[in-house]
Every structure is written in C-alpha cells, then in structure tokens.
Jmol script that loads the backbone (N, CA, C; Angstrom):
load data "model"
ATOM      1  N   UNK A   1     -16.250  20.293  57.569  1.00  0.00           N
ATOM      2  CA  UNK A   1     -14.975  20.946  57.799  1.00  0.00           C
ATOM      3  C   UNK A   1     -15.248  22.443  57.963  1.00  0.00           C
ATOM      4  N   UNK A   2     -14.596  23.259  59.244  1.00  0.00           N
ATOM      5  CA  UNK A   2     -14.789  24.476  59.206  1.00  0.00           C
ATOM      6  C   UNK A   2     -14.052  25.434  58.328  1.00  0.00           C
ATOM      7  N   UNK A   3     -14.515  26.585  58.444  1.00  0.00           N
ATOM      8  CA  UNK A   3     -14.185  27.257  57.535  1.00  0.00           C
ATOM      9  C   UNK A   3     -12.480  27.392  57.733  1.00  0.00           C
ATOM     10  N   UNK A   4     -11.858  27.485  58.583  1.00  0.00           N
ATOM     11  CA  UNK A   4     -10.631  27.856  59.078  1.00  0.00           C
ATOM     12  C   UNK A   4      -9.970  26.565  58.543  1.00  0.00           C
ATOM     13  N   UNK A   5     -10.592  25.149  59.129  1.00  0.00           N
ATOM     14  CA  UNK A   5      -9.821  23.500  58.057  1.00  0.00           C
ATOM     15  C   UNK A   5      -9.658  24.310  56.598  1.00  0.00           C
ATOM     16  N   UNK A   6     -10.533  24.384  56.265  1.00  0.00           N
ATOM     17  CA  UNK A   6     -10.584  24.362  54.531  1.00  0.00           C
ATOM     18  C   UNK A   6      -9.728  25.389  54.132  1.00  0.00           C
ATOM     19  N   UNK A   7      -9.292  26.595  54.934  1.00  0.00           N
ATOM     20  CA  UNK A   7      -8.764  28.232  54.272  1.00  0.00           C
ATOM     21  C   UNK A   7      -6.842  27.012  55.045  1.00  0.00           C
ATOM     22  N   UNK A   8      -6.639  26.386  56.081  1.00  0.00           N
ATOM     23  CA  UNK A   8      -5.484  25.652  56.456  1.00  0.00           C
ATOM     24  C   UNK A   8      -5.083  25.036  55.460  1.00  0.00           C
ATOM     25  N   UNK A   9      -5.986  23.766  54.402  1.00  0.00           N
ATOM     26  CA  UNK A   9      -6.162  23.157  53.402  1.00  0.00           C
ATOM     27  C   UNK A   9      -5.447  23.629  52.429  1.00  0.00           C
ATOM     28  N   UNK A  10      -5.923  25.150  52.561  1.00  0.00           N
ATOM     29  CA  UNK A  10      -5.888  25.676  50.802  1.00  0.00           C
ATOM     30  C   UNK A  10      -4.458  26.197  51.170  1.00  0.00           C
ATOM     31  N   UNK A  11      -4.370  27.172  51.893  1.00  0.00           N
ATOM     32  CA  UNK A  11      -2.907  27.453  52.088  1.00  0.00           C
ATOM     33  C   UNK A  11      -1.659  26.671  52.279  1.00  0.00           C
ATOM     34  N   UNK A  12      -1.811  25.386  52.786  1.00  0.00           N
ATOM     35  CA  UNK A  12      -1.012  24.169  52.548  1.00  0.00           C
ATOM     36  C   UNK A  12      -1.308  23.859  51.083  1.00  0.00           C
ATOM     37  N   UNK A  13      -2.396  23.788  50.263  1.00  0.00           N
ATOM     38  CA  UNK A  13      -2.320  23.460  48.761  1.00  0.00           C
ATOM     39  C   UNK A  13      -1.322  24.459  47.810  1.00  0.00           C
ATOM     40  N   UNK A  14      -1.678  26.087  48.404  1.00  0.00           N
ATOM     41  CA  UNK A  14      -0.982  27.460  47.736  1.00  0.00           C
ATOM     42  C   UNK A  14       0.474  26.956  47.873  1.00  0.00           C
ATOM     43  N   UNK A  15       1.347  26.833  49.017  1.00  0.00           N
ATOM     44  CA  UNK A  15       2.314  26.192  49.168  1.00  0.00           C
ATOM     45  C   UNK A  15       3.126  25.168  48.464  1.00  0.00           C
ATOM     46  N   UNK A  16       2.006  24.310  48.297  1.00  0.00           N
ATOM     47  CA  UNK A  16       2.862  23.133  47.466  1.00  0.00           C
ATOM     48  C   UNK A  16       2.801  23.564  46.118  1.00  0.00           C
ATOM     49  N   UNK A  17       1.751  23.773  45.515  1.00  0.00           N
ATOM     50  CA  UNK A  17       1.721  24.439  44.004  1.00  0.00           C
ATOM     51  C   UNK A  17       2.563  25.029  43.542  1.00  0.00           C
ATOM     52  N   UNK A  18       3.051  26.609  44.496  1.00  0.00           N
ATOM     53  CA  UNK A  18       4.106  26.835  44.929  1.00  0.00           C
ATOM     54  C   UNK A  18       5.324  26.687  44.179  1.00  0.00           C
ATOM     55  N   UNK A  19       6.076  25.290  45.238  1.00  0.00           N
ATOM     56  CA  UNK A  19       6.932  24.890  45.099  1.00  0.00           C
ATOM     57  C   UNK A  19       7.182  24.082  43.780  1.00  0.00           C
ATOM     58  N   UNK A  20       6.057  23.362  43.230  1.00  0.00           N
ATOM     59  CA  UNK A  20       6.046  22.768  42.017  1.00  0.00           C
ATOM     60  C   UNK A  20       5.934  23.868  40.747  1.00  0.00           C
ATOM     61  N   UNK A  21       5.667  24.885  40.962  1.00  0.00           N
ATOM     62  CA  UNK A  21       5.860  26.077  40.076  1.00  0.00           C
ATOM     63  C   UNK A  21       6.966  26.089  39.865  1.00  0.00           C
ATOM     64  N   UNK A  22       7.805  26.278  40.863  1.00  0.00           N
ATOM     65  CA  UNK A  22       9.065  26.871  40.982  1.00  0.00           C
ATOM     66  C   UNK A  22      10.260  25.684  40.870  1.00  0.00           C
ATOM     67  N   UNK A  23      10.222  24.459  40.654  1.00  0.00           N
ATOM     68  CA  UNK A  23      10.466  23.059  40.838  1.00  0.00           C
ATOM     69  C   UNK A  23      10.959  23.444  39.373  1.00  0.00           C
ATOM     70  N   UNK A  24       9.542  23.312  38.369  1.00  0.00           N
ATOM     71  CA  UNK A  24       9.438  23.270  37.101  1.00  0.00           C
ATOM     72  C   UNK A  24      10.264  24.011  36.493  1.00  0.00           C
ATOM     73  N   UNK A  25       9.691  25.794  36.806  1.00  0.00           N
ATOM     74  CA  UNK A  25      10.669  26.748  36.080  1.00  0.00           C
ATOM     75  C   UNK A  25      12.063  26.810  36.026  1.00  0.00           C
ATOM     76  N   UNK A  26      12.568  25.940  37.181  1.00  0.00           N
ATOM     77  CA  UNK A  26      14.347  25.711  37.422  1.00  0.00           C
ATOM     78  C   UNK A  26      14.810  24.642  36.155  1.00  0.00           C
ATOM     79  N   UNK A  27      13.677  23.558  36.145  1.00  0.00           N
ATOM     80  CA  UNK A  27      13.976  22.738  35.413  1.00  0.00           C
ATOM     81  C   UNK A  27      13.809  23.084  33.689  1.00  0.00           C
ATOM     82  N   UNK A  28      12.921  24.585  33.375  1.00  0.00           N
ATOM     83  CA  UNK A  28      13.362  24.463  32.015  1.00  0.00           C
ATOM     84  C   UNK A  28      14.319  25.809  31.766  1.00  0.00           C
ATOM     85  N   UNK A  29      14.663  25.996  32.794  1.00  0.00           N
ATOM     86  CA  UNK A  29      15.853  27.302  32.499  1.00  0.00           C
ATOM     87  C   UNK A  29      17.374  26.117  32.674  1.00  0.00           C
ATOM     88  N   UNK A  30      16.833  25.313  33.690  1.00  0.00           N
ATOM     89  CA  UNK A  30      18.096  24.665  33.281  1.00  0.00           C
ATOM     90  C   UNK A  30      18.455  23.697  31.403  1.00  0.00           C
ATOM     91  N   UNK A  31      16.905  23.122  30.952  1.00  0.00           N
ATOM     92  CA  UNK A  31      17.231  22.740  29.438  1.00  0.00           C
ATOM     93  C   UNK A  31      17.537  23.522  28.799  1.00  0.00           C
ATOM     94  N   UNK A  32      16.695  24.833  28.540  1.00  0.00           N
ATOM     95  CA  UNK A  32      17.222  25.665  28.535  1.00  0.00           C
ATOM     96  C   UNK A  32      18.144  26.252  27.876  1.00  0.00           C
ATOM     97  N   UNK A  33      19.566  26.175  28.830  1.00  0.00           N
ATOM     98  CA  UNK A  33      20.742  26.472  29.175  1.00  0.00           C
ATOM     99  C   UNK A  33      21.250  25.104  28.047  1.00  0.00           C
ATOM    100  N   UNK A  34      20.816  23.856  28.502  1.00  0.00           N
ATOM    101  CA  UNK A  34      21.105  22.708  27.832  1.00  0.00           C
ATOM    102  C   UNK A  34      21.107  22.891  26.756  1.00  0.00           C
ATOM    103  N   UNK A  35      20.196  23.302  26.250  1.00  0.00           N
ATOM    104  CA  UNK A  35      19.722  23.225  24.564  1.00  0.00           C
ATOM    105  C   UNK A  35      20.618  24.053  23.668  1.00  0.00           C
ATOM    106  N   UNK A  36      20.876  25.542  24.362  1.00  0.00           N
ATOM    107  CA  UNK A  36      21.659  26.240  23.955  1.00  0.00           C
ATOM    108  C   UNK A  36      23.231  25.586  23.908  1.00  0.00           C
ATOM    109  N   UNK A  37      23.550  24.640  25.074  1.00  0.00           N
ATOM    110  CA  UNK A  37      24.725  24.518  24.779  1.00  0.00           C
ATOM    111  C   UNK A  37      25.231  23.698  23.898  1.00  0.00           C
ATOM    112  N   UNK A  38      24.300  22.861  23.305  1.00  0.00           N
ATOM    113  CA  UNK A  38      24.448  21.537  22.521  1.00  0.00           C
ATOM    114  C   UNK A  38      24.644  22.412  21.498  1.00  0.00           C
ATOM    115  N   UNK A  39      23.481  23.095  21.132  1.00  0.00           N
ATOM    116  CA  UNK A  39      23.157  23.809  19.861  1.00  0.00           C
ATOM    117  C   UNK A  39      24.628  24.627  19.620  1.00  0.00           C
ATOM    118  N   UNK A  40      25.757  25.081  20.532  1.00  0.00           N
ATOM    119  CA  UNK A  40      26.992  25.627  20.191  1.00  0.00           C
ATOM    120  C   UNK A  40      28.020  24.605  20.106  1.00  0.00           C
ATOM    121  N   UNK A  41      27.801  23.812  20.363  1.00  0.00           N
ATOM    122  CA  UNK A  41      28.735  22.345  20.793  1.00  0.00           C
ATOM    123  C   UNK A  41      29.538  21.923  19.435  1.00  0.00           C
ATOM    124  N   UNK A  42      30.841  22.432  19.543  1.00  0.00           N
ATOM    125  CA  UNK A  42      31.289  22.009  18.004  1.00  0.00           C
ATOM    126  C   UNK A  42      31.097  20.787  16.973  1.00  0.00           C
ATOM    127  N   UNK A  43      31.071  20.993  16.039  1.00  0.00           N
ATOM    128  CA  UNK A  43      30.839  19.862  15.016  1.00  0.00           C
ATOM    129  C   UNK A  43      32.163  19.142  15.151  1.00  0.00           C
ATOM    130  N   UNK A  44      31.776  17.500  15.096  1.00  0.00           N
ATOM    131  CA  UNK A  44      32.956  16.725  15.433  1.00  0.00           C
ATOM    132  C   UNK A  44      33.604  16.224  16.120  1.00  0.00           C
ATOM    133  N   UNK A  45      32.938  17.136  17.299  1.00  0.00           N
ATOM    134  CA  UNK A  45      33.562  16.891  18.245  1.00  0.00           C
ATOM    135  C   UNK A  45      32.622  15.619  19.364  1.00  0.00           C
ATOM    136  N   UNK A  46      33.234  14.760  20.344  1.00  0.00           N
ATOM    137  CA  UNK A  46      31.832  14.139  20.760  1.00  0.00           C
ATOM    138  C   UNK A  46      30.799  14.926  21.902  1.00  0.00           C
ATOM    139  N   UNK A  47      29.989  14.333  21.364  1.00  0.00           N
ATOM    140  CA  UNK A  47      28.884  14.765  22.684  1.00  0.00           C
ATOM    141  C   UNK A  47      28.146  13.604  23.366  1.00  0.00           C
ATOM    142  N   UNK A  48      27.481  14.003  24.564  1.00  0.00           N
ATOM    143  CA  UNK A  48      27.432  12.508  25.614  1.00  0.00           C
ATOM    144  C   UNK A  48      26.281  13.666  26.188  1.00  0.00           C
ATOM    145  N   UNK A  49      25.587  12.143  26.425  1.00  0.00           N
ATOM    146  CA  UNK A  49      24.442  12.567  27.159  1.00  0.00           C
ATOM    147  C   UNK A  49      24.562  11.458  28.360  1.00  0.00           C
ATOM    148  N   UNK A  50      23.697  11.667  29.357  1.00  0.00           N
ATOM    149  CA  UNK A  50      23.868  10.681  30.541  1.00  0.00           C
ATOM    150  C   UNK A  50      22.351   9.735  30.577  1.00  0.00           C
ATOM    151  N   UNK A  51      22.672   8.267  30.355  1.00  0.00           N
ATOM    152  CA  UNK A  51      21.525   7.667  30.406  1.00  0.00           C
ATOM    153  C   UNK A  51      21.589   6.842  32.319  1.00  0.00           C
ATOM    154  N   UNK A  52      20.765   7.179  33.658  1.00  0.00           N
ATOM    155  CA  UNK A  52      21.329   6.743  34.336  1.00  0.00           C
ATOM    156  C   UNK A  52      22.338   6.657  35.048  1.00  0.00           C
ATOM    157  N   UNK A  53      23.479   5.642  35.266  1.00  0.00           N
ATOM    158  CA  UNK A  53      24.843   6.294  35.773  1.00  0.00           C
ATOM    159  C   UNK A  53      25.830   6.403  34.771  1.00  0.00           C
ATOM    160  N   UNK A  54      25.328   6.220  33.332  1.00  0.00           N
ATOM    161  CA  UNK A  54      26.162   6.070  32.309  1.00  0.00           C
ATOM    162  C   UNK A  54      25.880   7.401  31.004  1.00  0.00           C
ATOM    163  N   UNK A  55      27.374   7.667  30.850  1.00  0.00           N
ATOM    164  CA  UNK A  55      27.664   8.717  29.963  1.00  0.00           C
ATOM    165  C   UNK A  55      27.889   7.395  28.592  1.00  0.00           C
ATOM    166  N   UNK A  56      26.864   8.403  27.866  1.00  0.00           N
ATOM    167  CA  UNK A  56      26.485   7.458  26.195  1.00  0.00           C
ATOM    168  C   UNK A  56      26.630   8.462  25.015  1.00  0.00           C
ATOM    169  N   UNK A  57      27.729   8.234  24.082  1.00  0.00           N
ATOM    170  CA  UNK A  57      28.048   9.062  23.017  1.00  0.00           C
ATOM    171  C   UNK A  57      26.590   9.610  22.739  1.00  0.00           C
ATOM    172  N   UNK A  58      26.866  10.410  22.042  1.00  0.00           N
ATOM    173  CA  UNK A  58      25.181  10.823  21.003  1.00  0.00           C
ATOM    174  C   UNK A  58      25.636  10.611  19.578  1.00  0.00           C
ATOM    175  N   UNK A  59      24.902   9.751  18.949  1.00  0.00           N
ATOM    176  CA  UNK A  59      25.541   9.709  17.275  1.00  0.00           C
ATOM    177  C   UNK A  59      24.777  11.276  16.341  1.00  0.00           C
ATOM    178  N   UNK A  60      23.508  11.195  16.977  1.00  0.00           N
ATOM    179  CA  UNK A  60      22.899  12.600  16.252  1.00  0.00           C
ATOM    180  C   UNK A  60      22.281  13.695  16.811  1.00  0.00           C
ATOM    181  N   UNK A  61      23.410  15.042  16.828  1.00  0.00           N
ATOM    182  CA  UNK A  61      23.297  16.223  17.664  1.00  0.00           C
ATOM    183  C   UNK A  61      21.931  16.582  17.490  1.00  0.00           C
ATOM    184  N   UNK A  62      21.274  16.336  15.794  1.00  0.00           N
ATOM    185  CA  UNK A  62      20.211  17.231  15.657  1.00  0.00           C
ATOM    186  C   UNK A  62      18.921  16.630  16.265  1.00  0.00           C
ATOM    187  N   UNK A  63      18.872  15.254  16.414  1.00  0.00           N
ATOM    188  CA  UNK A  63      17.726  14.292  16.976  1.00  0.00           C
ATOM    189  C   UNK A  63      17.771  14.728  18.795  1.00  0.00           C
ATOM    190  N   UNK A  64      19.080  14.964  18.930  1.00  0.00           N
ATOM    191  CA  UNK A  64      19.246  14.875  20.704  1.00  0.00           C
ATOM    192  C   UNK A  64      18.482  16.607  20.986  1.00  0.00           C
ATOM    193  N   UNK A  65      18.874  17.634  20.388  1.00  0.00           N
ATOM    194  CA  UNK A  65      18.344  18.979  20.627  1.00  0.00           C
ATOM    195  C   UNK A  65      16.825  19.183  20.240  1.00  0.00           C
ATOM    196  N   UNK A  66      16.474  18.161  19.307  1.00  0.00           N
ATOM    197  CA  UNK A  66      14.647  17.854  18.806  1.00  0.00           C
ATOM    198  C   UNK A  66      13.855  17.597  19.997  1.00  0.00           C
ATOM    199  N   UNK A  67      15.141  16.671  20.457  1.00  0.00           N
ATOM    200  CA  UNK A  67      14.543  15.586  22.115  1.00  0.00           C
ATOM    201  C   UNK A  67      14.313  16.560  23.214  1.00  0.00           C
ATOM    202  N   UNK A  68      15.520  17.258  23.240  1.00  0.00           N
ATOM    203  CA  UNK A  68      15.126  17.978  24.220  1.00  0.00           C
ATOM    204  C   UNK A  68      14.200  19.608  24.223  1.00  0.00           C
ATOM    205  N   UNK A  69      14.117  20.131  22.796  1.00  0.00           N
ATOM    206  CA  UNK A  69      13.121  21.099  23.097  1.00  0.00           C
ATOM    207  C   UNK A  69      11.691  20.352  23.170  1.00  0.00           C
ATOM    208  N   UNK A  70      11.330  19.197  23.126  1.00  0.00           N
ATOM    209  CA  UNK A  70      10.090  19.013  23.082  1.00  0.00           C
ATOM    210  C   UNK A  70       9.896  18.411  24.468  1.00  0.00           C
ATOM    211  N   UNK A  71      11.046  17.902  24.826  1.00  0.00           N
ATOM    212  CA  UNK A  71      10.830  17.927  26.692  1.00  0.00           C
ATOM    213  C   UNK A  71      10.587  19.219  26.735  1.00  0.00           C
ATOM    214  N   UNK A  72      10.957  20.193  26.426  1.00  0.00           N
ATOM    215  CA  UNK A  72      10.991  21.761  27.189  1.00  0.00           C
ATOM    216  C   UNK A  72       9.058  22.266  26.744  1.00  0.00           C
ATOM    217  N   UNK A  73       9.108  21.611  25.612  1.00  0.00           N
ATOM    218  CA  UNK A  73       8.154  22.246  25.494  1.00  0.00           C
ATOM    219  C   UNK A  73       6.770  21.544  26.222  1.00  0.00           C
ATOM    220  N   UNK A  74       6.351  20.383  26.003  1.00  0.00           N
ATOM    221  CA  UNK A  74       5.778  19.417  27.381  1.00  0.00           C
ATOM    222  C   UNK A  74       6.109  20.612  28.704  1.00  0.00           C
ATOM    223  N   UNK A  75       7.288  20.323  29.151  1.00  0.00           N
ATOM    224  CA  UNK A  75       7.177  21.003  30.378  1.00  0.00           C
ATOM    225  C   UNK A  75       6.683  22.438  30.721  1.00  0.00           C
ATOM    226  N   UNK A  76       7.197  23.006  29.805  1.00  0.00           N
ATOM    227  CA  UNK A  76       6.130  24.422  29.328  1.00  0.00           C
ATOM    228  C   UNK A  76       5.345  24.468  29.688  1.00  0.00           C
ATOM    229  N   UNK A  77       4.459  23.646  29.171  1.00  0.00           N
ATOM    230  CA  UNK A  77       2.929  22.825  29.720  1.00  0.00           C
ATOM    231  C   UNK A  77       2.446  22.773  30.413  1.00  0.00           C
ATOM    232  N   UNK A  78       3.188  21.905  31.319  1.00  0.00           N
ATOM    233  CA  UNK A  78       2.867  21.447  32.436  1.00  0.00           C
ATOM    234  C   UNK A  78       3.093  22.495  33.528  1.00  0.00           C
ATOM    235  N   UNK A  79       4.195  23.341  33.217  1.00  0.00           N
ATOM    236  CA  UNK A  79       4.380  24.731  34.346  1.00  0.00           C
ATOM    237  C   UNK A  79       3.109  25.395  33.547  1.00  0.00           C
ATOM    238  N   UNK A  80       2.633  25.897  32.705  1.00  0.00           N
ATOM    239  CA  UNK A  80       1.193  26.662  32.682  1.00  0.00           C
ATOM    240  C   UNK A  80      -0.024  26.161  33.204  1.00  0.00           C
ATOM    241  N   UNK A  81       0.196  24.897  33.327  1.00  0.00           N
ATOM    242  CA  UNK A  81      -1.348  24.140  34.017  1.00  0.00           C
ATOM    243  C   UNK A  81      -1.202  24.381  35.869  1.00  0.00           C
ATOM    244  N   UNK A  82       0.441  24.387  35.864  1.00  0.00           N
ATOM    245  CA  UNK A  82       1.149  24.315  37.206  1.00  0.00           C
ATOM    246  C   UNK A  82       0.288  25.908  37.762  1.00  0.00           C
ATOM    247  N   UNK A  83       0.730  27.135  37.033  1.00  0.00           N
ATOM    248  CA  UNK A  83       0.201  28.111  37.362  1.00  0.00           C
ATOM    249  C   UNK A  83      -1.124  28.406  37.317  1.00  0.00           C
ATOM    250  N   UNK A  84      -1.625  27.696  36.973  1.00  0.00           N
ATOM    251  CA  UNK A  84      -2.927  28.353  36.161  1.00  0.00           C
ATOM    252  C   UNK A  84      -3.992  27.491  38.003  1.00  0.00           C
ATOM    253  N   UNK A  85      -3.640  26.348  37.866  1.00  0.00           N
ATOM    254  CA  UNK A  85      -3.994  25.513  39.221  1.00  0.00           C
ATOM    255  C   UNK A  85      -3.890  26.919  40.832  1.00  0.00           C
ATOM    256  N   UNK A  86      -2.669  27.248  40.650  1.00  0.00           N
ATOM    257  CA  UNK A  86      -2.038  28.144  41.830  1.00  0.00           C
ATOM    258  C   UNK A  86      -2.871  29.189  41.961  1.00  0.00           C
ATOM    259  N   UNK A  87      -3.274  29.802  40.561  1.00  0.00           N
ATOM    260  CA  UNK A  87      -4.101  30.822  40.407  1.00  0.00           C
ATOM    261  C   UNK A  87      -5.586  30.746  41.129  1.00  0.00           C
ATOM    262  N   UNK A  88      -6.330  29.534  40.547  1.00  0.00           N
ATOM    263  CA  UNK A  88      -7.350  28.954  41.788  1.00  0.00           C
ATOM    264  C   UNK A  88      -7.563  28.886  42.605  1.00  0.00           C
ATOM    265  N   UNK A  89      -6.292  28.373  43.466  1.00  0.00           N
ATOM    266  CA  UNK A  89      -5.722  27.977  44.882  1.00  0.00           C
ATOM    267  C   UNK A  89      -5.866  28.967  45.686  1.00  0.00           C
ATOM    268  N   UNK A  90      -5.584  30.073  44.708  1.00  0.00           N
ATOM    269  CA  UNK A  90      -5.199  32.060  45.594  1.00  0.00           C
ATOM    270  C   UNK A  90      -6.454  32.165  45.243  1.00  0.00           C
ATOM    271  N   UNK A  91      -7.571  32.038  44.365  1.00  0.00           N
ATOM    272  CA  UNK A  91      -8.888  32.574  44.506  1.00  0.00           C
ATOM    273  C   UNK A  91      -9.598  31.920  45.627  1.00  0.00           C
ATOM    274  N   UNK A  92      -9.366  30.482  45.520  1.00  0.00           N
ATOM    275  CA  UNK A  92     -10.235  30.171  46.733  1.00  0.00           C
ATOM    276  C   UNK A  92      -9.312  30.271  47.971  1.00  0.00           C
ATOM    277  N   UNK A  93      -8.133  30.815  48.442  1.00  0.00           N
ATOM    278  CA  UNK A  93      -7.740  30.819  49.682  1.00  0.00           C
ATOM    279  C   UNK A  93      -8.582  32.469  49.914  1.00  0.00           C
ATOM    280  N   UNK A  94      -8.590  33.666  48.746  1.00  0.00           N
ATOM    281  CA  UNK A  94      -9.260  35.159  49.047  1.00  0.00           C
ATOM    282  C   UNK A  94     -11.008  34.508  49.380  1.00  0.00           C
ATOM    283  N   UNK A  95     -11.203  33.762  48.586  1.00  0.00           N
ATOM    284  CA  UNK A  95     -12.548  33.522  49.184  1.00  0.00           C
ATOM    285  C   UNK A  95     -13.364  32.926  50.938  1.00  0.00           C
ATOM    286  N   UNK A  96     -12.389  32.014  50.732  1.00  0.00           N
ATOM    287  CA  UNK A  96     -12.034  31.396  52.400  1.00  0.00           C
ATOM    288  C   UNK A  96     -12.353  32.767  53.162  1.00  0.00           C
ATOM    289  N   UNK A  97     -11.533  33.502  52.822  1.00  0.00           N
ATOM    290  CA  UNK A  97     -10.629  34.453  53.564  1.00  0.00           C
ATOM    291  C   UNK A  97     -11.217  35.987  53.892  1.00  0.00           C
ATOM    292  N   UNK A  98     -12.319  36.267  52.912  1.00  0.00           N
ATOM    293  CA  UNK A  98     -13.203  36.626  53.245  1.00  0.00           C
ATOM    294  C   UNK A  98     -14.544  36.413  53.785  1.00  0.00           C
ATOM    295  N   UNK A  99     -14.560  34.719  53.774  1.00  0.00           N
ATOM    296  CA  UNK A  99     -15.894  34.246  54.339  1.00  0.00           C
ATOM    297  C   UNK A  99     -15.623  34.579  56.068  1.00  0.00           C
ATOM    298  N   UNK A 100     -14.321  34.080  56.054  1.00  0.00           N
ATOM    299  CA  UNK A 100     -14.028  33.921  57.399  1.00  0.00           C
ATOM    300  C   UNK A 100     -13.812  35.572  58.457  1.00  0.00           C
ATOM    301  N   UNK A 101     -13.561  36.514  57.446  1.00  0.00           N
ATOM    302  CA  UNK A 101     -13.657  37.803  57.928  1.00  0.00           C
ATOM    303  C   UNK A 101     -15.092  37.590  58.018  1.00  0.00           C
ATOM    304  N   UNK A 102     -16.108  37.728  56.900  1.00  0.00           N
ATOM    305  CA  UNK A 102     -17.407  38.005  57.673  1.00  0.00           C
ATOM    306  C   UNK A 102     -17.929  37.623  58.889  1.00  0.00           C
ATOM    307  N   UNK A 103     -17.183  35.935  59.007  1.00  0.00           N
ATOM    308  CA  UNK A 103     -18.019  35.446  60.482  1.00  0.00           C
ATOM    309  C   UNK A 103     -17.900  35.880  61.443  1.00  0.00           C
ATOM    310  N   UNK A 104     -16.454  36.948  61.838  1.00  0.00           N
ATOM    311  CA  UNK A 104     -15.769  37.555  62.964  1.00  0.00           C
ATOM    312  C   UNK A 104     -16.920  38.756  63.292  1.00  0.00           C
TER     313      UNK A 104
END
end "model"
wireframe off; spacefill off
backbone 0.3
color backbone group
C-alpha cells in the first residue's frame, strides 16, 4: 500500500474516531443531565424509567441513580480509550504526512 493509501486510511480512521468521540461525550452529558435529574426528583413521587417501548415504575430511586452513574462511569472509559486511540490516529496521520512531504 502506498504511502498516500495508508495517510487516505488513517484520515478516514481520524474521522470515524472522531465521530465516536463525540457520539460518546453527547451520551454522558446527556446521563449526566439524567442523573442530576433523578437525584432532584421528589420523594414520593413516581419515577419511570423506559425499558424498550415500555415506561416501568422504578421501586428504588437510589439503586436506579447507582445504575446509572456506573453506566456513566464505564462510559467515561470508554470515551478515554475513545481519545486516547484518536490521539494515535493524529500521530500516525503527522507521520504519513511527513513521510509523504519528504518523497515530493
């Protein structure tokens, strides 16, 4: 593969990484937002979570907000491995990228 395939490669890889960066970070600003709102959600009152196409009481606020910071925090995760990958992606697209200046 020439040098120009592989620097096409990587910049189609920078791209998608990208988007899965940015996929992620929506998704824990939106729990987030979630977590906070449960966590204000009056006592007594009901709360429903959606399993599927179905809205399902919650019997325990404090188990459901456990549930979901540790989704948040997993995903945390997974957006730092997300970046950390992207970070690579941009070293080897500058590397490409100067190989390919030298050959000119």
């Amino acid at each position: 593969m020439s040098t120009v395939e592989q620097l096409q490669v990587v910049v189609t890889e920078v791209q998608n990484a990208r988007h899965q960066v940015a996929t992620v970070r929506a998704q824990l600003q939106e729990l987030s937002t979630t977590i906070t709102a449960v966590e204000k959600h009056p006592k007594g009152m009901a709360l429903h979570r959606q399993l599927g196409g179905v809205l399902v009481e919650v019997d325990n606020k404090e188990e459901l907000i456990e549930e979901l910071k540790t989704t948040h925090s997993t995903l945390s995760e997974h957006a730092e491995r997300l970046s950390e990958h992207e970070a690579k992606l941009i070293a080897a697209y500058e590397e490409l990228k100067k190989s390919l200046e030298g050959e000119s």
